[in-house]
Structure formats: structure tokens, C-alpha cells
N, C-alpha and C positions, 0 to 999 in steps of 0.2 A: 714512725715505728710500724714493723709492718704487723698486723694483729687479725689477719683473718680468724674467724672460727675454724679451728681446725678439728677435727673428729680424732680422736688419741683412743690409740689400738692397744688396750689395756685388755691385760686377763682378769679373769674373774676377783673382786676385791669386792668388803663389806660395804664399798661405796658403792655399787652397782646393780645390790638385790631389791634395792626400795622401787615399787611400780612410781613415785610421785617426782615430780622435777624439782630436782633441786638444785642449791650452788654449792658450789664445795672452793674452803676458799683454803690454798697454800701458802704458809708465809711462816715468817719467825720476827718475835719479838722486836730483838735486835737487830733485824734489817732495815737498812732507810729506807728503802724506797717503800718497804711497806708502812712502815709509820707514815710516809706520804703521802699512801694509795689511801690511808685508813676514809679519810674525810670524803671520797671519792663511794670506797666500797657504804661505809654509810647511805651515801645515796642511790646506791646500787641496790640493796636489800631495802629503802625506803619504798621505791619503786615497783617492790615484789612482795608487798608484806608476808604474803600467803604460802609463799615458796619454803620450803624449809633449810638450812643453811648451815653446812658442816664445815666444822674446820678440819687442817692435817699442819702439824707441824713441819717446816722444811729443813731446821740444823742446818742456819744457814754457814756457820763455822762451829757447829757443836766440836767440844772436845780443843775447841783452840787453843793453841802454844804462845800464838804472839802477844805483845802488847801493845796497852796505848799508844807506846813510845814508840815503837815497831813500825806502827802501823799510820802513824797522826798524819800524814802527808795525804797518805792515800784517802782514809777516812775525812779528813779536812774536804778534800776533792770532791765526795761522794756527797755530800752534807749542804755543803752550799748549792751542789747541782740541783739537791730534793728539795731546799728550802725556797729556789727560787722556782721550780716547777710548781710546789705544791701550798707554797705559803706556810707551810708548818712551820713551828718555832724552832727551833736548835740553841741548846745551852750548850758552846762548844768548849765550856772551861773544864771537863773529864779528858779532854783528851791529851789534858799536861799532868795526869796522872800515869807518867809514865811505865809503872809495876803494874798496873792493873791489868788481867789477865784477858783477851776478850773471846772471852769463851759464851756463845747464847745456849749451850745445852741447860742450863742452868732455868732462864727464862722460858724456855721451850716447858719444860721439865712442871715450872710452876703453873705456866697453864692451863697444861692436864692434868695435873694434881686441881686444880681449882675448880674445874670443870667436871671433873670425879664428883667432887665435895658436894656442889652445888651445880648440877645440870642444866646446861644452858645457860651460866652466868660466862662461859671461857669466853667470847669474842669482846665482851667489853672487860673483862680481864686484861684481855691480851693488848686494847688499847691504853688501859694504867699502865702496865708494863711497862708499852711507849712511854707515855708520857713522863714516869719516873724515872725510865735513863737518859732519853733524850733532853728532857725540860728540865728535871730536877736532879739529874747525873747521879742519883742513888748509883751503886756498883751493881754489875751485874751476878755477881757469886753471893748476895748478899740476901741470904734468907727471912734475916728480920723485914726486908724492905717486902718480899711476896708476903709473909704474913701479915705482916700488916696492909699490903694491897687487898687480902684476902678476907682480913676484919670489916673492910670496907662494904665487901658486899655479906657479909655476914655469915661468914664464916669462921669456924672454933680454932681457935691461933695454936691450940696444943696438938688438936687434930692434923689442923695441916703442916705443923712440924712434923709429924710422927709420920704422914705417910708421903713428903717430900724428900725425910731421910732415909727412908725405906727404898732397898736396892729395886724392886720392883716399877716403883716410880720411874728409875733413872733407865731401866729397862722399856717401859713402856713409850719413853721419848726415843728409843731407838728406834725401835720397830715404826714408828708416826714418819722418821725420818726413813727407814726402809719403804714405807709405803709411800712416801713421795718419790722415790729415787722408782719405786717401778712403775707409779703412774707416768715416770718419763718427763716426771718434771725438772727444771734444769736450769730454774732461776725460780726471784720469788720478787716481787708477789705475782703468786700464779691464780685464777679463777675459772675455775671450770663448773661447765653447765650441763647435767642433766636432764635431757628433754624428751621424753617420750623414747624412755631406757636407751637413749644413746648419748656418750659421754664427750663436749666438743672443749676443746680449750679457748677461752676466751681471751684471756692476755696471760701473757709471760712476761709480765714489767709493768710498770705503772701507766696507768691509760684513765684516760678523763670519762668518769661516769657517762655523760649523755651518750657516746660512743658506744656504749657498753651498754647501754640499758636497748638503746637502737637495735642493735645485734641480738639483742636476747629475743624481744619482740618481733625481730623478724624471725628469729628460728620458732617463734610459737608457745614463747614461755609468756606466761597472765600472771 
């Protein structure tokens, strides 16, 4: 895969006014291969404790029409690839749920609503996420299952009904996914670095931490 750091010719965005190096990580819920990078970026940000580390949501099929059924071939395909890349687990019995809608604006949605609630809890959010649709094939449209992801880290279950159902919310996952579409991202999981105010993309797809930590380190990130 080929992953140089590339420098991505962005205009001006709330990612780019902070003087401090930071990571900024692209992805959505429902992507596999980001549920496969997750164990990876773990080690990435292990590596950096001191770094500060944004997420963007990417809609990787926000607003999706298809379904399980639709789709089980291709997803089947995709899943075994991630599972033997990355060792992550796959409960692939959701995918003979054929009505099911696979739409990730949903999970995208509940993120940022999470991360609203409680500041700085969204990236291990966004790993429950994983883990409940991939592992325990909860559904994705399936709001009791974010609330309850969201009691987990302690948060008010009425609250974050109240502003998940809130048009605002479902607005606010759009614009996250506009602002991926103009940083010129174009898959996910995407990671890009911050370093002495200039913005380089690190991978566009899933890449094995040591690689990536290499790279940072040589462009001068601590």
C-alpha cells in the first residue's frame, strides 16, 4: 500500500488554527477497516500521549438505501479481508438480517452527540460502537443500543435521547461529513498529522501502527 506522507492542500478549517501538533483521525463507526485500524490507531496515540487527537466523522454510506441482503456478498468479502489483516473479531450472523437498513449516519450521529455530552469520551465511544455492531450485531438505526453505549461511560440516557433526536444532531453529522469531503479525504480510515501548522496525510486505509508511528517521528512529531 502505498502511504507516503503526503501534505493535503486544504483551506482554511477549525482543524488548522491550533499552533500544537496534533492527529486528526477520519473514520466512521461502520467501516471495517476502521474497526481494524482501531487496535492499530490505539498504538498510534499510545506512542504520542502528549499529542492532542481529533476525530471527523467520514459518512462512510451515511443516508444508505441498501441492505444486508443487498449487500452480504460484498460485505462478507470486506470482513474476512479486515479479520485476517487485523485479527479483530467479526460476528458475521447480522448479515442474514436481510431488511436491515445499512445506513452508518446513525452511528456517525451518535458519536457526536456523545462527545457533545461528555468531552473527550467520543474515540472510545466510537470503539463500542465497533464493537456492538461488529461483535454483538446490535443494529445500526438502533438508538436504545447508543444510549445505552452512552450510560456506559456516564452519560444521562434522557439527555442523549433528547439531543440525538434533535434535527440539529443529524445536521451536525453532515457538515463532519462535509468537512471530510473537503479535507479531500476519500476513504477511511484516513489519519492525518499536524506538525508545525502544516497538515500531511498519513494513511488513507488501514496501515500497521509501527509504520506510522516511524513516519510521525520522522516528520518531527514527540
Amino acid at each position: 500500500m502505498k502511504t507516503l506522507l503526503i501534505l493535503l492542500m486544504l483551506s482554511t478549517t477549525q482543524l488548522a488554527t491550533s499552533q500544537n501538533d496534533t492527529l486528526i483521525y477520519v473514520g466512521d463507526p461502520m467501516c471495517s477497516w476502521c474497526y481494524g485500524f482501531s487496535p492499530e490507531l490505539d498504538k498510534v496515540r499510545a506512542a504520542f500521549p502528549h499529542v492532542p487527537f481529533e476525530m471527523v466523522m467520514g459518512g462512510l454510506r451515511a443516508g444508505g438505501t441498501e441492505t444486508m441482503g443487498e449487500l452480504k456478498d460484498f460485505l462478507y468479502d470486506h470482513w474476512i479481508d479486515v479479520q485476517k489483516a487485523s485479527g479483530q473479531k467479526f460476528n458475521f450472523s447480522i448479515l442474514d438480517q436481510k431488511d436491515v437498513l445499512y445506513d452508518t449516519e446513525p452511528a456517525c450521529r451518535a458519536v457526536i452527540v456523545a462527545n457533545t455530552l461528555k468531552p473527550g469520551v467520543g474515540y472510545e465511544y466510537f470503539k463500542a460502537v465497533q464493537e456492538s455492531f461488529y461483535v454483538q450485531n446490535n443494529l445500526p438505526a438502533d438508538i436504545d443500543t447508543y444510549i445505552h453505549i452512552g450510560q456506559q461511560f456516564g452519560i444521562d440516557p434522557e439527555l442523549f435521547h433528547k439531543r440525538f433526536k434533535d434535527k440539529q444532531a443529524k445536521a451536525d453529522s453532515y457538515s463532519e461529513f462535509d468537512l471530510a469531503n473537503a479535507m479531500g479525504v476519500k476513504g477511511f480510515p484516513s489519519l492525518i498529522a499536524k506538525i508545525d501548522g502544516k497538515l500531511y496525510l498519513v494513511t488513507n486505509g488501514y496501515r500497521k501502527s509501527d509504520e506510522i508511528i516511524k513516519l510521525l517521528k520522522g516528520r518531527g512529531m514527540e
